[in-house]
C-alpha positions in Angstrom: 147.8 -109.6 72.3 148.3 -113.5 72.9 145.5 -116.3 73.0 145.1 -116.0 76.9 145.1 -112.4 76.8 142.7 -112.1 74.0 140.8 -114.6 76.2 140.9 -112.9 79.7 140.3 -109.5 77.9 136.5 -111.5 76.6 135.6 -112.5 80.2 136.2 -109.0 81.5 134.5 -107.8 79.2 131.6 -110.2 79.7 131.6 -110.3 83.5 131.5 -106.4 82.9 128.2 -106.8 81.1 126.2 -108.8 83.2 127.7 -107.6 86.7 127.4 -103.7 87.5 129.3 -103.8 90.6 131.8 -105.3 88.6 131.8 -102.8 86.1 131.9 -100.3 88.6 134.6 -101.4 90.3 136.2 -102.2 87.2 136.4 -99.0 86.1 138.1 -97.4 89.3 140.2 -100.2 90.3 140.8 -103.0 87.5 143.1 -104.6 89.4 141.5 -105.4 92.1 138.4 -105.8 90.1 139.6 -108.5 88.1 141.7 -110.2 90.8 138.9 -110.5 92.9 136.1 -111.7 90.3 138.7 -114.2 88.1 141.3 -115.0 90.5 143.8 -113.3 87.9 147.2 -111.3 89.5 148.5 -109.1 87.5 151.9 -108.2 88.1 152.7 -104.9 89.9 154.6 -103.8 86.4 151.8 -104.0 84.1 149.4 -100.7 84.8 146.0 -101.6 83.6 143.5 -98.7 82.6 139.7 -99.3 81.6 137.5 -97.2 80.0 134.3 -97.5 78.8 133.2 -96.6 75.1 130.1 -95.2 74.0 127.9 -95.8 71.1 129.0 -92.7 69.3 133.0 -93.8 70.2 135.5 -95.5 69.2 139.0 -96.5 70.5 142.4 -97.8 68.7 144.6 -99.2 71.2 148.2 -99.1 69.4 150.1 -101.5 70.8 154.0 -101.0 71.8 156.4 -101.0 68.6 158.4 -103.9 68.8 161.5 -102.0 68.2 161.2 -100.0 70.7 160.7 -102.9 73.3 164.4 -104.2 74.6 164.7 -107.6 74.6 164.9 -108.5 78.2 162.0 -106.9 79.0 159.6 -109.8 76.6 158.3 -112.0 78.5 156.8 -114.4 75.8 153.6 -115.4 76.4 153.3 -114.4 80.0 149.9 -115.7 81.8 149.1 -114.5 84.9 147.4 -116.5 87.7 
């Protein structure tokens, strides 16, 4: 994950946390969760799935293997706005 998707990925998290409509929404419709609360637009080709963990869980996100990914689909530090 780059810097400004390490960094968007903390203020969901923490808008999440203190807003329970957001969370709510959030969790059916990320999307339009998170473009409405930060302004952020994620591209149309980038699914985005949430799911909340629990105390007694624990997830592993594995992230794509670079040699599987073909070259002109890296978009090198792409930040969405």
């Amino acid at each position: 994950m780059t810097t400004s998707g390490a960094l968007l990925q903390t203020q969901i998290i923490q808008k999440a946390w203190q807003d329970p409509s957001f969370k709510a929404k959030l969790l059916a419709d990320p999307k339009a969760a998170i473009q409405e609360a930060l302004g952020v637009i994620i591209p149309d080709h980038i699914q985005v799935k949430t799911v909340e963990e629990h105390s007694d869980e624990f997830y592993l996100v594995l992230p794509p293997n670079p040699s599987d990914v073909i070259k002109s689909d890296i978009k090198p530090n792409a930040v969405w706005s």
